[in-house]
KOLLOPA-254720 format. One line per field, with one value per residue (C-alpha): residue number from 1; y, z, x. Coordinates in Angstrom, 1 decimal. Example, Ala and Ser with C-alpha at 12.3 -4.5 7.8 and 13.67 -1.06 7.14 Angstrom:
2
n = 1, 2
v = -4.5, -1.1
w = 7.8, 7.1
u = 12.3, 13.7
This chain:
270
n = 1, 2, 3, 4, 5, 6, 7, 8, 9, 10, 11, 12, 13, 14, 15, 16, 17, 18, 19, 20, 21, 22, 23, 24, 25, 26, 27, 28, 29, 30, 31, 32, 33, 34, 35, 36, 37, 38, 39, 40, 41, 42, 43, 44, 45, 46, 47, 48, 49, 50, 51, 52, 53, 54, 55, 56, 57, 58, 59, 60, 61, 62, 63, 64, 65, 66, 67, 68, 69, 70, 71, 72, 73, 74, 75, 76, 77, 78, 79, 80, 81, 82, 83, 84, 85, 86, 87, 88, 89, 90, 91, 92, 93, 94, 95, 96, 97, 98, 99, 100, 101, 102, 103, 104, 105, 106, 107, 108, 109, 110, 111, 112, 113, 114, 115, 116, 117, 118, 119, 120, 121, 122, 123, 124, 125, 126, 127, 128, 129, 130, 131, 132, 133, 134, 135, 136, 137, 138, 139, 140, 141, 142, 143, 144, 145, 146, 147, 148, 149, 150, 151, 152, 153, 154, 155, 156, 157, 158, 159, 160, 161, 162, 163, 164, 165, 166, 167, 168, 169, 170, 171, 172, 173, 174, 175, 176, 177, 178, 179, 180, 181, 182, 183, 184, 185, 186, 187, 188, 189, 190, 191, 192, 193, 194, 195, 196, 197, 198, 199, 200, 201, 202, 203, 204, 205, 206, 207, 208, 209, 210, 211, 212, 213, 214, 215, 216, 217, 218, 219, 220, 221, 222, 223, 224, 225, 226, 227, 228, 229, 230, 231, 232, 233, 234, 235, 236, 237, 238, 239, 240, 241, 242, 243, 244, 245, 246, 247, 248, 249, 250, 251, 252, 253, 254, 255, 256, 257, 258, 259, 260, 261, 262, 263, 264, 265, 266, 267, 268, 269, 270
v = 108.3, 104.8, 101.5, 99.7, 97.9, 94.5, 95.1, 92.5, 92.7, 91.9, 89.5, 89.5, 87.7, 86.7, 87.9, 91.4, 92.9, 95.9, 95.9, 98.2, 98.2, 101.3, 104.5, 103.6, 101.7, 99.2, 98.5, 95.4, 95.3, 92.9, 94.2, 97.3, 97.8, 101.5, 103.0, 105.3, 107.4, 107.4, 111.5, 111.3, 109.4, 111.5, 108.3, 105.1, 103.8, 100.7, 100.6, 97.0, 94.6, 97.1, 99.5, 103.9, 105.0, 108.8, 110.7, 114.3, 117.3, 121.2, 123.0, 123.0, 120.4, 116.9, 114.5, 110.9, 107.6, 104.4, 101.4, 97.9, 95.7, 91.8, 91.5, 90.5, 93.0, 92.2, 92.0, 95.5, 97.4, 95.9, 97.4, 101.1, 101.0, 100.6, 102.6, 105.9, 105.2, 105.7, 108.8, 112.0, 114.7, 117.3, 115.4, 117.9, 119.8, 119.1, 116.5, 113.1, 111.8, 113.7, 111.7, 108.1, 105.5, 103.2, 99.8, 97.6, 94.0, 93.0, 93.3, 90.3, 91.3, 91.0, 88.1, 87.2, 88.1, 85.8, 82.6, 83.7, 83.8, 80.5, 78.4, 80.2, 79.6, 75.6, 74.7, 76.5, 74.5, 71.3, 72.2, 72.5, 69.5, 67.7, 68.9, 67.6, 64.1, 64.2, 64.5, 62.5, 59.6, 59.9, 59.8, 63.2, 64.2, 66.8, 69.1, 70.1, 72.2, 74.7, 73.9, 74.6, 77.9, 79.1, 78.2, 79.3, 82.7, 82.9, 81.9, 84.0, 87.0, 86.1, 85.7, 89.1, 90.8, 89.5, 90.6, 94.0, 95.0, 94.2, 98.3, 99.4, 96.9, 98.2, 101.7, 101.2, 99.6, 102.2, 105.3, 103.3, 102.1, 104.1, 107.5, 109.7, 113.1, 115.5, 114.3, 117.5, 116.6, 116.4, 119.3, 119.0, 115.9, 115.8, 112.3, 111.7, 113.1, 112.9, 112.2, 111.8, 108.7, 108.7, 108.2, 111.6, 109.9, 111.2, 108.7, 109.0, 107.4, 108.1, 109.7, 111.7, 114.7, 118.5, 119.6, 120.3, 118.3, 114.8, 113.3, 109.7, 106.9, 104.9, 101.5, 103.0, 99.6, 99.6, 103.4, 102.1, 100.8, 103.7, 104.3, 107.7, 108.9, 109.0, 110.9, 109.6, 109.7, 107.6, 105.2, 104.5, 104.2, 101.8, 100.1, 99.5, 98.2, 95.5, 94.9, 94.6, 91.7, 90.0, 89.7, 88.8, 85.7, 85.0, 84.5, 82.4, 79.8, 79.8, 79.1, 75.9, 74.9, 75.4, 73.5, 70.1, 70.4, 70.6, 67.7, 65.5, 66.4, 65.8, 68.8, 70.1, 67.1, 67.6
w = 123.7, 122.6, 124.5, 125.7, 128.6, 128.4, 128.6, 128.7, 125.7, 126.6, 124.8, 124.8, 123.1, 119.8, 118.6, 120.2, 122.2, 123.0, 122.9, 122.9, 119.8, 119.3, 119.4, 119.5, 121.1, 118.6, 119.9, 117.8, 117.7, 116.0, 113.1, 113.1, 114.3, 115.9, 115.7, 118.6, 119.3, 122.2, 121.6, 121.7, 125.2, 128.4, 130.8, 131.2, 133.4, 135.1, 135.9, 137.0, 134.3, 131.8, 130.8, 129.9, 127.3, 127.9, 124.7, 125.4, 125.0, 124.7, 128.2, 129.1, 127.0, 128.0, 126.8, 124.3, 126.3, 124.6, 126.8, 126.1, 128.7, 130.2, 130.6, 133.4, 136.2, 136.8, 133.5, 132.9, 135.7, 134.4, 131.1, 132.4, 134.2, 131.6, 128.8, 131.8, 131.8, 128.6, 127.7, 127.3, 129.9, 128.8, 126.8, 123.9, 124.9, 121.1, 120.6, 120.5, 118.5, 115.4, 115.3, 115.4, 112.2, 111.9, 109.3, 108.5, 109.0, 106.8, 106.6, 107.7, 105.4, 103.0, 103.5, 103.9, 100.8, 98.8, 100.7, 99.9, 96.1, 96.1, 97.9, 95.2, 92.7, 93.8, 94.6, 91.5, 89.5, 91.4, 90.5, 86.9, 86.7, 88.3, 85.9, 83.3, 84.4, 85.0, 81.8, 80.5, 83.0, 81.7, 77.6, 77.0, 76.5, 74.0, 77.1, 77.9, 74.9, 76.7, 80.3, 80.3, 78.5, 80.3, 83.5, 83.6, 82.2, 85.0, 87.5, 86.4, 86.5, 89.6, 91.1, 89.8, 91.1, 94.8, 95.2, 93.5, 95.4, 98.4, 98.7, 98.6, 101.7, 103.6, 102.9, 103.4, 107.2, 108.3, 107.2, 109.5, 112.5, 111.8, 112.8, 110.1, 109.9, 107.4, 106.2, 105.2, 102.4, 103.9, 102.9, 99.9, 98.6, 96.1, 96.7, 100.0, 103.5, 107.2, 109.6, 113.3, 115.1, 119.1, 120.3, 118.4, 115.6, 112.2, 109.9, 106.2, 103.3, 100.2, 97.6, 94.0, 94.5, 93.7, 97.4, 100.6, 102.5, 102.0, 104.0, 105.4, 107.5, 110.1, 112.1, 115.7, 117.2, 114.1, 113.0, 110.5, 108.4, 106.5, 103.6, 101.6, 101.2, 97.8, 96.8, 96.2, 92.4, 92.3, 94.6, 92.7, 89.5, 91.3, 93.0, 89.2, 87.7, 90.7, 89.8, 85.9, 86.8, 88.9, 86.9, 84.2, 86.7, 87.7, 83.7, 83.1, 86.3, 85.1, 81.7, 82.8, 85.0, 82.1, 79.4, 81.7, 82.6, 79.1, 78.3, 80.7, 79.1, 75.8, 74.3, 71.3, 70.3, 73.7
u = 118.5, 118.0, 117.2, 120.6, 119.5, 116.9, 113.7, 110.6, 108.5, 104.6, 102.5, 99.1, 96.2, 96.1, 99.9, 99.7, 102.6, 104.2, 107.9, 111.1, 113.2, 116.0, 114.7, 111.2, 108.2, 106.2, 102.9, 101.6, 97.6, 95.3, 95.2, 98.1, 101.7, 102.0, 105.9, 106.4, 109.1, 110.5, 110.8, 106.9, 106.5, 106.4, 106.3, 105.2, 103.2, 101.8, 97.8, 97.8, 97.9, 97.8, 100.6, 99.5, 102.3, 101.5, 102.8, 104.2, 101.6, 101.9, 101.7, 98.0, 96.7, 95.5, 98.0, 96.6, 97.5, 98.2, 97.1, 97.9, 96.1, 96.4, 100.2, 102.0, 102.0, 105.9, 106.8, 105.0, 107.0, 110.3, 109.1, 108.0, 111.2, 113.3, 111.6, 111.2, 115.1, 115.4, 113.4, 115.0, 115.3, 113.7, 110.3, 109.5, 106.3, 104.5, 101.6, 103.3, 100.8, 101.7, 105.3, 103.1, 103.2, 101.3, 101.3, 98.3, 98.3, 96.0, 92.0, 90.2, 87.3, 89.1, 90.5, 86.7, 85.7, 88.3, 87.4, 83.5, 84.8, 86.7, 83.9, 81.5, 83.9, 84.0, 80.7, 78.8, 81.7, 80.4, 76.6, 77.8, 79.6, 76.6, 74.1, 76.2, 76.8, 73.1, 72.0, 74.9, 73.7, 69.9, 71.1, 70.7, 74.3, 73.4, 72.1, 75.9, 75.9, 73.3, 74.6, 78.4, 78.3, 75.5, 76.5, 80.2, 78.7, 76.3, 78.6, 81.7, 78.7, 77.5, 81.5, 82.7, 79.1, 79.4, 83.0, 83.0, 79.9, 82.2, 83.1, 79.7, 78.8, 81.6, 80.6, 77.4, 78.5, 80.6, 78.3, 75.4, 77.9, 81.1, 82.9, 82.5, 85.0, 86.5, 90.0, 92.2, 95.2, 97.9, 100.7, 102.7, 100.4, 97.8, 96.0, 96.8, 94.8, 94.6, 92.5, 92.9, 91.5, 89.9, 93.5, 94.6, 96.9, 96.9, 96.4, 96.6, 93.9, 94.3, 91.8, 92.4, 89.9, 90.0, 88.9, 91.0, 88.8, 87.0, 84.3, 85.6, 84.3, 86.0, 85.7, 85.6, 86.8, 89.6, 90.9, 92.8, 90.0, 88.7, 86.4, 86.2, 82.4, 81.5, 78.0, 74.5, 75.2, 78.0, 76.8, 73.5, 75.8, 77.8, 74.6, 73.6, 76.4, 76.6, 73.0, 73.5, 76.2, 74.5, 71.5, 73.5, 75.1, 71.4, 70.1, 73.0, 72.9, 68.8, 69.6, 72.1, 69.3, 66.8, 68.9, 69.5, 65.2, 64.6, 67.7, 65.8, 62.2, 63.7, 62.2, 64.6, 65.7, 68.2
């Protein structure tokens, strides 16, 4: 049965909350929203100022709790009380946890990485501009020929090396610090596969391989955020391609810094 009557929703820190909406539970996380059910919950309950959402489990098995903690203890019973009210009689006796969805929010590494771009973006723009008026201040104009193409190469190199490397870090983080477990493809898909989290959810990332099973790596403190395990080959391919670019970036900033000492030398006729 649905939810008719009010019931609180509870907010906690920074934009989480847990709240009742039709048929189904949303718990709102930092960085996830989890759809729940209400055919998955066995009960409800209060454990202070923090509310257990049991799911339903198979006779003999421990059942996967959902807690969402610092709420209001008041608000919290009003809440159990109302969602227990709404449950159906007779809970199904299947994992819960297999009828859970979940939706990112966003990855605030990502978001990360593009403010690292645009500030490297600016200030190597800034450096460039300043060599320019430098020479152009000291009579050597001439020295902009060398520095603008040289250092827009270098910094567009050095730009595009930092942020596609930005995989390989993560991977590299989560094989060190991270959960890692075989992900099975999921039935009838070809390029997508499962995994279940601490918590017992399956959650799905997505990879084009020939295998039943790939090797993936999780955030323990974040599920969600999931990297597929690629082999020692294709890292050290990628690892060299990174390192090409970023050389390339590194011989072009040098050569802008080369052309405006050499404009300021007067060497060349500069």
């Amino acid at each position: 049965m649905s939810i008719t009557s009010p019931i609180p929703t509870l907010r906690g820190p920074d934009g989480t909350g847990l709240r009742a909406e039709g048929q189904a539970l949303l718990l709102r996380r930092a960085r996830e929203e989890l759809h729940i059910p209400l055919k998955a919950v066995a009960r409800v309950r209060v454990e202070g100022r923090t509310v257990a959402v049991e799911l339903t489990a198979p006779a003999g098995a421990t059942p996967h709790v959902l807690r969402f903690a610092d709420v209001d203890e008041a608000a919290a019973t009003a809440f159990a009380d109302g969602v227990n009210a709404a449950l159906p009689e007779r809970p199904e006796t299947v994992d819960g946890a297999g009828y859970i969805s979940s939706t990112r929010l966003g990855d605030p590494s990502v978001g990360r990485v593009f403010r690292v771009i645009k500030r490297g973006a600016l200030y190597g723009t800034l450096a460039i501009v300043a060599l320019c008026v430098l020479v152009i201040a000291t009579g050597h104009a001439a020295g902009i020929v060398i520095i603008i193409p040289s250092g827009f190469l270098g910094l567009f190199f050095l730009v595009l090396g930092w942020a596609t490397s930005y995989p390989s870090r993560e991977e590299r983080h989560l094989r060190k610090h991270g959960v890692t477990v075989a992900a099975e493809r999921a039935p009838g898909e070809q390029s997508v596969y499962l995994y279940k989290d601490p918590e017992g959810l399956s959650r799905t990332v997505g990879k084009f391989a020939d295998t039943w099973t790939i090797d993936v790596a999780y955030d323990p403190q974040d599920p969600g955020h999931v990297v597929v395990l690629r082999s020692r080959g294709v890292r050290a391919l990628d690892l060299a391609l990174t390192g090409s670019g970023l050389l390339i970036g590194l011989v072009g900033a040098a050569g802008a810094v080369t052309g405006a000492v050499l404009a300021l030398l007067g060497v060349g006729g500069l």
